[in-house]
C-alpha positions in Angstrom: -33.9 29.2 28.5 -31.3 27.4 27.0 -29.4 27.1 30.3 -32.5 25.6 31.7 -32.9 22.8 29.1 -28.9 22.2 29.6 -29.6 21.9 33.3 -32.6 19.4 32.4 -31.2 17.5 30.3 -28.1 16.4 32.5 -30.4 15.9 34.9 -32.5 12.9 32.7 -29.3 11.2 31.5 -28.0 11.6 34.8 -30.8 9.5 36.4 -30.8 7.5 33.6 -27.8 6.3 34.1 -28.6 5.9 37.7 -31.5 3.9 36.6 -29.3 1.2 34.7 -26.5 1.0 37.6 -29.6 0.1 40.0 -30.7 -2.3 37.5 -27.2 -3.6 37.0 -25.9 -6.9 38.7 -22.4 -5.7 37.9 -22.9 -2.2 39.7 -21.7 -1.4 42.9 -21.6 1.6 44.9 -18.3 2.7 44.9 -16.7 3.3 42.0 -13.4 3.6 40.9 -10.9 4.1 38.0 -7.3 2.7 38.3 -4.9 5.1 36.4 -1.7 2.5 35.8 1.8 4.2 35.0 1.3 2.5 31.2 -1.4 5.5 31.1 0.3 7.7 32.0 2.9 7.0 29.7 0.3 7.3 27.2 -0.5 10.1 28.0 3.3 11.4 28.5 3.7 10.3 24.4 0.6 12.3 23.2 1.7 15.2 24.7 4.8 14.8 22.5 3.5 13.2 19.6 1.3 16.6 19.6 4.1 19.1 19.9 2.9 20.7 23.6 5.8 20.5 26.0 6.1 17.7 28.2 7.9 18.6 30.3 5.7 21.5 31.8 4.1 20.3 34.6 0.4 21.9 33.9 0.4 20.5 30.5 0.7 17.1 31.7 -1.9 17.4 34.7 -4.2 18.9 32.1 -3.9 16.1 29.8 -4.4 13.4 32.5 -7.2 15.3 33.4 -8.7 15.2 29.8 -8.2 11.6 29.4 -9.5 10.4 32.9 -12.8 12.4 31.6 -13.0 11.0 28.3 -12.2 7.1 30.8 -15.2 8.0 32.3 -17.4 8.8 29.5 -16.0 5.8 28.1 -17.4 3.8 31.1 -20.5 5.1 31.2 -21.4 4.9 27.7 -20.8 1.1 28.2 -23.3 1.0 30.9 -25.6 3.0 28.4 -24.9 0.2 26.1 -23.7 3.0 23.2 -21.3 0.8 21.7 -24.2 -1.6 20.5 -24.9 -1.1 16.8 -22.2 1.3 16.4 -20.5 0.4 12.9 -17.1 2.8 13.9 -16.4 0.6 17.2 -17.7 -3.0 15.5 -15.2 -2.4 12.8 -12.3 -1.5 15.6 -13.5 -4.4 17.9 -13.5 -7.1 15.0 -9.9 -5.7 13.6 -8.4 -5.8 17.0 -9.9 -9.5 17.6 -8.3 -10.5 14.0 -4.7 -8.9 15.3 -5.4 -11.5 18.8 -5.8 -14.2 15.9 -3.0 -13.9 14.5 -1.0 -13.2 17.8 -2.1 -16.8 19.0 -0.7 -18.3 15.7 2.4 -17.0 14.8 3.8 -17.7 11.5 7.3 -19.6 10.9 9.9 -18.5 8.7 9.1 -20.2 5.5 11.9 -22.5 4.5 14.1 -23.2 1.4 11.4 -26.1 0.1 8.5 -24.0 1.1 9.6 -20.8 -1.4 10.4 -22.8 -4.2 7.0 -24.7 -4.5 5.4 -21.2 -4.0 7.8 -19.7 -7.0 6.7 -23.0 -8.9 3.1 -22.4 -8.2 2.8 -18.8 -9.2 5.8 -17.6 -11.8 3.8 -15.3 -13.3 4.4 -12.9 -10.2 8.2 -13.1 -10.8 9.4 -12.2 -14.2 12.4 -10.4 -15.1 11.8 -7.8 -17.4 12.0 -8.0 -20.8 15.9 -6.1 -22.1 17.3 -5.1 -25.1 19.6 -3.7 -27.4 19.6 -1.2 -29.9 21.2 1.4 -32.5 19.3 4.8 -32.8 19.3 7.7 -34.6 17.1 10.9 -33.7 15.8 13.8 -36.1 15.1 16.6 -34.1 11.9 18.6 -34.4 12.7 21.5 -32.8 16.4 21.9 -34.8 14.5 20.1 -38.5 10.8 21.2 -38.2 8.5 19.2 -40.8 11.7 18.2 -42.7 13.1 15.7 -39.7 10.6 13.4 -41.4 12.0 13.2 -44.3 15.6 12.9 -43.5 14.7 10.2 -41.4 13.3 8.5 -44.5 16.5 8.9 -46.1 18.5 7.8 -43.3 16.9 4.8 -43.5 17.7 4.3 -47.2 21.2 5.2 -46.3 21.6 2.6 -43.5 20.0 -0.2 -45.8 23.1 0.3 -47.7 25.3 0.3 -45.0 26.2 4.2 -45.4 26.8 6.6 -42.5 24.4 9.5 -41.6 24.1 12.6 -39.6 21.3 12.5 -36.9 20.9 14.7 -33.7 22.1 14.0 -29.8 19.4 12.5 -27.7 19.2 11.2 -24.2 18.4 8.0 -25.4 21.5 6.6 -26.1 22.5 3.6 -28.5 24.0 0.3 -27.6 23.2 -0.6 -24.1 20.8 -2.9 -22.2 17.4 -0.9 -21.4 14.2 -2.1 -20.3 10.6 -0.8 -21.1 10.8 1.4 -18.7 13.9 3.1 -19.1 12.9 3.9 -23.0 9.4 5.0 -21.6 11.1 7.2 -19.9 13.1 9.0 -22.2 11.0 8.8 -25.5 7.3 8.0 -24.1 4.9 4.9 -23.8 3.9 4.8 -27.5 7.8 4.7 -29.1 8.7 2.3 -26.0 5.6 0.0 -26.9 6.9 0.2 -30.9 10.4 -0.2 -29.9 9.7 -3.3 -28.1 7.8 -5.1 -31.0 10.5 -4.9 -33.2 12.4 -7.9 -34.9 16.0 -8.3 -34.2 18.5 -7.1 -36.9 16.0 -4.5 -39.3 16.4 -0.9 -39.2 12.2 0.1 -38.6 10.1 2.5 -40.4 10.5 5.8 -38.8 8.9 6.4 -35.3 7.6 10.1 -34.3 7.8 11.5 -30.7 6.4 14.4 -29.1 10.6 15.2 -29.5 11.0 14.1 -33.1 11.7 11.0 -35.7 13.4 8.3 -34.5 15.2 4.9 -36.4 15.5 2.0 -34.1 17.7 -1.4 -35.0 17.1 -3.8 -32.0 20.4 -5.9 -32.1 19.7 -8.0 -29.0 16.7 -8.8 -27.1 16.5 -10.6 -23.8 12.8 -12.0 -23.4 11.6 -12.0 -19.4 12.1 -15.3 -17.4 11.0 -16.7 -14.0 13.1 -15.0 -11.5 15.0 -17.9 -9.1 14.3 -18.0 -5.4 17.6 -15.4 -4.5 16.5 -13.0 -7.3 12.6 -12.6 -5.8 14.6 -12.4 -2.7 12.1 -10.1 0.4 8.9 -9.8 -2.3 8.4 -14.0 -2.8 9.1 -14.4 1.1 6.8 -11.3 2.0 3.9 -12.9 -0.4 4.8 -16.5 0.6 3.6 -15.7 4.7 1.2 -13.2 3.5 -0.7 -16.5 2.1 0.1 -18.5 5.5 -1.0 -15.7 7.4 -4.4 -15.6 5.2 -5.0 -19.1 5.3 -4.3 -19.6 9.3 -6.4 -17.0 9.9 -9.4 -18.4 7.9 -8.8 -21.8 10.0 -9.0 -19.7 12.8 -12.2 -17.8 11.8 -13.8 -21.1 10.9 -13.2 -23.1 14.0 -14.9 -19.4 16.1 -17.9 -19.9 13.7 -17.9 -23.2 14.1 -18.8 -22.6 18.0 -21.5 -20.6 17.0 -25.2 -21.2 16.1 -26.5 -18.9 14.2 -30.6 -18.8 14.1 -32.7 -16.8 11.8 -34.8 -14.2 14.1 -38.3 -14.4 13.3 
């Protein structure tokens, strides 16, 4: 039964389709389907983009077998007019139309002038990070237990009055440049953010980690700043055609809608 209904239903699309090639100004008797050597390179490429051997003659045959069949669904399903209304090939139709776009109006290399007035226009985008400098002592949790508390407290005491303490080795070492991200790293997000609201030149209250009790001193800190043209370097260029690019091809759009009437269907 099934068989049948297989057999009957080839049948209807099959004179369907002879219906619409009747019908069809376009259609003509004989038809035929070019297969150009740029196919067959295609299909040369999926073969090894797939991991089957090339090389092996029945592969290949099979493959050019399987995409001249899926050519001539292809056709036919244009005749059918399946295409229409389908949201999947709108959405690859209108992205291949915007790549023709911007193929007809090719973007220059911006110049010198050009990326300076961009920089000028949006400095926000290219900051240097804020830097800075620090001393640092560490009570250990794990080697103190609830007591690293209060020997930081006394620490601190001590190094008001200039007097030398004891404290315990840490990654995060004392007396270079580091940015937020490099103290986020070591210690967390919450003794970074802490760390980096400090005032220059006071030893702060103590700071707990998921590691311990920490004393900071910031001794130097080095506030972000517009980055110059050389220092954006790739990004500004990159954001600076990206723009361009945006903007030509809304000119573009606009002059292809401009062509257009559009009506409301009643």
């Amino acid at each position: 039964m099934k068989a049948s209904w297989s057999a009957l239903g080839f049948l209807v699309v099959a004179a369907l389709i002879g219906v619409l090639e009747w019908q069809s100004s376009k259609s003509t008797g004989n038809k035929e389907l070019v297969i150009s050597e740029s196919q067959r390179a295609f299909v040369r490429e999926q073969l090894l983009q797939t991991g089957s051997q090339g090389a092996d003659p029945g592969n290949y045959e099979q493959a050019l077998a399987n995409y001249i069949d899926e050519e001539i669904l292809y056709q036919e399903g244009l005749k059918l007019g399946l295409e229409k209304d389908d949201l999947i090939v709108k959405r690859r139709v209108v992205q291949k139309m915007r790549f023709l776009l911007e193929d007809m109006t090719p973007i220059s290399p911006p110049t010198a002038d050009q990326l300076q007035a961009w920089l000028d226009k949006h400095p926000q985008r290219y900051q240097t990070e804020q830097t800075i400098r620090f001393e640092h002592h560490f009570f250990s949790r794990g080697k103190r237990g609830d007591d690293a508390i209060y020997q930081a407290l006394k620490s601190r005491e001590d190094l008001l009055k200039n007097k030398a303490v004891e404290s315990d080795p840490i990654a995060l070492q004392s007396g270079t440049l580091i940015n937020k991200e490099g103290v986020t790293r070591e210690v967390g997000l919450k003794v970074s953010n802490k760390l980096f609201e400090l005032p220059v030149g006071d030893w702060s209250q103590p700071v707990e980690s998921a590691l311990g009790v920490h004393l900071f001193k910031v001794l130097e800190s080095n506030p972000g700043r517009t980055m110059t043209v050389e220092e954006a370097g790739q990004q500004l260029r990159s954001d600076l055609v990206a723009a361009q690019r945006e903007e030509v091809n809304r000119a573009g759009l606009a002059a292809l809608r401009s062509s257009y009437t559009i009506l409301e269907q009643p």
